[in-house]
ROMITOR-506616 format. One line per 5 residues: number of its first residue (from 0); their letters; for each residue y, x, z of N, C-alpha, C. Coordinates in steps of 0.05 Angstrom, whole numbers. Example, Ala and Ser with C-alpha at 12.3 -4.5 7.8 and 13.67 -1.06 7.14 Angstrom:
<recs>
0 = AS = -114/264/156/-90/246/156/-66/264/156 | -45/257/142/-21/273/143/1/258/157;
</recs>
This chain:
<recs>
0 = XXXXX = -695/1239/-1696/-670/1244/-1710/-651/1220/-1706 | -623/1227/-1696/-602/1201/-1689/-598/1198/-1726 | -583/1180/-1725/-582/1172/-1752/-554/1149/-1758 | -549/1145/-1722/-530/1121/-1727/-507/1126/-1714 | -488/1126/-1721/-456/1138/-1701/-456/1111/-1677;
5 = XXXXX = -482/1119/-1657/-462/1105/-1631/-453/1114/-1620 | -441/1101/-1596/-412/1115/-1581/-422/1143/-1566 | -447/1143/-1558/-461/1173/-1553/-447/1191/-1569 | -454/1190/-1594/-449/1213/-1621/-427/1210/-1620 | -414/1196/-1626/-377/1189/-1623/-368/1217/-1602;
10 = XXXXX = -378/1202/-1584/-366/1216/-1557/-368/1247/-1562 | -397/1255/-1569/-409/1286/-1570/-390/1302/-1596 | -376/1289/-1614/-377/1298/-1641/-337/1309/-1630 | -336/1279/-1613/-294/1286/-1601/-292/1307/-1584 | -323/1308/-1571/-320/1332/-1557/-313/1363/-1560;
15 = XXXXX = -332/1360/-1585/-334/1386/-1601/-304/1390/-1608 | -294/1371/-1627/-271/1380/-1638/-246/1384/-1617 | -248/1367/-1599/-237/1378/-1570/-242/1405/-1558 | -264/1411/-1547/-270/1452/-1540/-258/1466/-1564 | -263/1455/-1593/-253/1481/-1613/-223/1481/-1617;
20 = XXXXX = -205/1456/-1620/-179/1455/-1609/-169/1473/-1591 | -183/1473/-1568/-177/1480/-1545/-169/1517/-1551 | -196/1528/-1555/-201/1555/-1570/-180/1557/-1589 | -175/1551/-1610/-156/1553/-1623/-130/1551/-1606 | -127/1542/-1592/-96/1533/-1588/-76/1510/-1600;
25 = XXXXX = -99/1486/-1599/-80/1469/-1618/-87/1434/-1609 | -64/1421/-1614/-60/1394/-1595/-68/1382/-1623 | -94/1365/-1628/-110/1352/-1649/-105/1323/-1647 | -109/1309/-1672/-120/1283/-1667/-145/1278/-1680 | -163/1255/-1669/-189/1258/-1679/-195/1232/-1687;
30 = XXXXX = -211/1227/-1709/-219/1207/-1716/-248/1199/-1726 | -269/1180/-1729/-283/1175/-1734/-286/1151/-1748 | -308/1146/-1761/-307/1125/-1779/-332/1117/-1792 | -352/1095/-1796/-371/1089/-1807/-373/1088/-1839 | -397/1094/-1847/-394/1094/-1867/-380/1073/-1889;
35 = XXXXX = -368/1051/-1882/-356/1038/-1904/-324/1031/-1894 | -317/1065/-1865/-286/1067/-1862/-279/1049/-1840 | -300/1035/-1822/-286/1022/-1808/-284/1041/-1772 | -258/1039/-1769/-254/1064/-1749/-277/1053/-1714 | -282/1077/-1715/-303/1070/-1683/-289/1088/-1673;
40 = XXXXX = -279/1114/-1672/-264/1130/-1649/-231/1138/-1654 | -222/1141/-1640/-187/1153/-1646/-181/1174/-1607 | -176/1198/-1624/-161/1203/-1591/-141/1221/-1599 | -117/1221/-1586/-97/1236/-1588/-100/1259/-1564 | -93/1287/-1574/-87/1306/-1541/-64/1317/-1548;
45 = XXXXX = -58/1325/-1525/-24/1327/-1521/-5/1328/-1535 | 5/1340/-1552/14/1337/-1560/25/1341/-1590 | 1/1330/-1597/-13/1330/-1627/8/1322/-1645 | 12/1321/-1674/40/1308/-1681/36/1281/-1683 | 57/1265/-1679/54/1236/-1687/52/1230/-1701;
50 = XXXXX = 52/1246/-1739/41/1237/-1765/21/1240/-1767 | 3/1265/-1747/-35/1262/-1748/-40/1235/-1741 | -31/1222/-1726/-44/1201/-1707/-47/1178/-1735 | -25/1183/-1752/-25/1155/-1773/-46/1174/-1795 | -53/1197/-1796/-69/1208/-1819/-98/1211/-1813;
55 = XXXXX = -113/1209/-1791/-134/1220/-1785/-152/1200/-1791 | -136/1174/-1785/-164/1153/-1784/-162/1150/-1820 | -146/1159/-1827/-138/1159/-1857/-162/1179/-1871 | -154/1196/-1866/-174/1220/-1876/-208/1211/-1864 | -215/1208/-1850/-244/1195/-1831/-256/1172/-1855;
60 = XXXXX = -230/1155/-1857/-238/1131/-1871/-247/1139/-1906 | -228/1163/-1919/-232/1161/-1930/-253/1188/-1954 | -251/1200/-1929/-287/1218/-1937/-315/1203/-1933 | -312/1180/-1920/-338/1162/-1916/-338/1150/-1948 | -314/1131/-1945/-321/1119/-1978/-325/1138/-1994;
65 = XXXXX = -311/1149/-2002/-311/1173/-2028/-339/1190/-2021 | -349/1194/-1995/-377/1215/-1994/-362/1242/-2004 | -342/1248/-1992/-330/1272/-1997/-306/1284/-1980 | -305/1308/-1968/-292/1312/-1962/-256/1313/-1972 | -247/1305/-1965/-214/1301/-1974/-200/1327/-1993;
70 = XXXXX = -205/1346/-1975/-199/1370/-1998/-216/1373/-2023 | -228/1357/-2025/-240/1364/-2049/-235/1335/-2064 | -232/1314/-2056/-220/1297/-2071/-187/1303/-2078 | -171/1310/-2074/-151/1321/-2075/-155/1337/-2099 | -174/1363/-2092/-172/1369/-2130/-187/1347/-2156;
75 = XXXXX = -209/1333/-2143/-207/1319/-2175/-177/1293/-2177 | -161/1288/-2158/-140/1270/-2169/-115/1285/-2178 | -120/1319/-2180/-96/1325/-2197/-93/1312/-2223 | -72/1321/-2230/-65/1307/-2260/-84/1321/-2287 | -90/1293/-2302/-118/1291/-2321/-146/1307/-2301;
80 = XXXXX = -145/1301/-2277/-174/1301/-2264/-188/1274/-2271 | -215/1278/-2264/-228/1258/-2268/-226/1229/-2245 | -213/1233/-2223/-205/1211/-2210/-172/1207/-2204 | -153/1215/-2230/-128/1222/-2218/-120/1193/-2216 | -100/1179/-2198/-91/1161/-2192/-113/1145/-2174;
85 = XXXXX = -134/1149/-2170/-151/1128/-2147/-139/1125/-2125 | -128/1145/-2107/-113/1134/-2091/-76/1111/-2092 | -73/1102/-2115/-60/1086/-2115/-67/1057/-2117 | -107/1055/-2123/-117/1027/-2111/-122/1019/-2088 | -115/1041/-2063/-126/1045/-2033/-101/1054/-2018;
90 = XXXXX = -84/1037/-2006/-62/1052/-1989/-81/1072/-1972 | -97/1069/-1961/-117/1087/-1934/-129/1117/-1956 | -126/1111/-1973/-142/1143/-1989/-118/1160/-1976 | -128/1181/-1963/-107/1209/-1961/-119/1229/-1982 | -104/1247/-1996/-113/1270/-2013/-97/1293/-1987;
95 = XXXXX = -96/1289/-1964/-99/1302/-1941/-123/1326/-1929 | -123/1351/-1937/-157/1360/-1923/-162/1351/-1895 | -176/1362/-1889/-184/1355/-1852/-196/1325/-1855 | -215/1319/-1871/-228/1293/-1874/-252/1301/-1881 | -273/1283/-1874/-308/1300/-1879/-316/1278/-1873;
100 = XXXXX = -344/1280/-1900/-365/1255/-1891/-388/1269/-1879 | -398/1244/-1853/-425/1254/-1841/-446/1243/-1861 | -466/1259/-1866/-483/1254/-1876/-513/1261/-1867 | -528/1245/-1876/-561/1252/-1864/-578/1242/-1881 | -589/1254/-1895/-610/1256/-1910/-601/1253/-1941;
105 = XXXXX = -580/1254/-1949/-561/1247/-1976/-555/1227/-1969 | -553/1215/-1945/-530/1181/-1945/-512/1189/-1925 | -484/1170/-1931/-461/1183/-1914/-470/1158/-1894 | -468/1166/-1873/-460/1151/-1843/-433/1142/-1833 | -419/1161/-1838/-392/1160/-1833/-382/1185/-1844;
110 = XXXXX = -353/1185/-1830/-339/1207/-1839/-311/1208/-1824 | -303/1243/-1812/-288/1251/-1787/-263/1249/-1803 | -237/1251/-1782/-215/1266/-1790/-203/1282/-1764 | -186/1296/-1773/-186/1323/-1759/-143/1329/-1769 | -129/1329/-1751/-95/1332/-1762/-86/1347/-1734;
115 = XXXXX = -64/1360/-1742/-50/1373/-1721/-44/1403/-1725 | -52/1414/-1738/-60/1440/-1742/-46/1445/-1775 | -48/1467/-1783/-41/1469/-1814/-73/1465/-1829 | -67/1471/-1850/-100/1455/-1872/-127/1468/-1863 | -112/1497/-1868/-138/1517/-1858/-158/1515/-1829;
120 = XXXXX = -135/1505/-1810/-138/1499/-1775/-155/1474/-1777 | -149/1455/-1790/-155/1423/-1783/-193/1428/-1800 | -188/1449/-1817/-211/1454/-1833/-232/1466/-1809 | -220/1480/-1800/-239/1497/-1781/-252/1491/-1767 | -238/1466/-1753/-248/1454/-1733/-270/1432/-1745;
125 = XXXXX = -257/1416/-1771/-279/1396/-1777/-300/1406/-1786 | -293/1436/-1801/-328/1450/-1806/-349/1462/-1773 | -340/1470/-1758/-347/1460/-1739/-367/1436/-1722 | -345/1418/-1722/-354/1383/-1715/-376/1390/-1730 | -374/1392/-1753/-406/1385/-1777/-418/1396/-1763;
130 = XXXXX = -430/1417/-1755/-450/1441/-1757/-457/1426/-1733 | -444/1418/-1708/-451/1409/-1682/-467/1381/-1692 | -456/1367/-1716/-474/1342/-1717/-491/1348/-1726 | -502/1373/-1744/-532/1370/-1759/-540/1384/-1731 | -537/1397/-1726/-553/1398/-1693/-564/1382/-1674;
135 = XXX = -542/1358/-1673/-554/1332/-1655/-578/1323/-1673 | -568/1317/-1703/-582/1303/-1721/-611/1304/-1723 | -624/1338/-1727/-642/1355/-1731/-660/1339/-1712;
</recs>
């Protein structure tokens, strides 16, 4: 079982979200990130927007810390949620979806981001990415 985001997994995981981009019809940016947010991958394709490029390593970074995907931190920081305002101790928190932590065995490893697309699109693809990592993982 891999267990550790080297540049192997890196590579295999940009891939993925690269082919499903592709299928979709949509110019992505991709990000990766260890578990305590420090970025190991970034790739831009064509012509992805230039606000993904500043949000992805954002979203990556910050499903690793939190151990949660972004859309779902987003609902507990509505107003009187149980974490409302945390992202105003962290410029890098996005309440952005298209952010996912990798996880293996209940510990996060890291965690992707995924921009370019509308919420549902960027979702699609990073549920995706997942399913291809517990595959490598297994």
């Amino acid at each position: 079982m891999r267990t550790i985001l080297d540049d192997n997994l890196c590579e295999e995981l940009c891939e993925a979200a690269r082919e499903k981009s592709i299928e979709m019809d949509l110019d992505i940016s991709f990000a990766i990130c260890d578990e305590k947010g420090f970025l190991l991958l970034f790739r831009r394709y064509g012509e992805a927007p230039t606000f993904s490029t500043l949000l992805v390593p954002d979203k990556a970074y910050t499903s690793a810390i939190m151990f949660m995907p972004t859309e779902q931190l987003a609902r507990l920081t509505c107003d009187g949620g149980p974490l409302m305002g945390i992202q105003n101790k962290d410029s890098k928190i996005t309440l952005v979806s298209g952010g996912f932590p990798l996880v293996v065995n209940d510990k996060c490893i890291g965690g992707i981001g995924i921009g370019g697309g509308r919420d549902n699109e960027d979702s699609v693809i990073g549920e995706y990415v997942l399913s291809v990592f517990n595959k490598i993982i297994e």
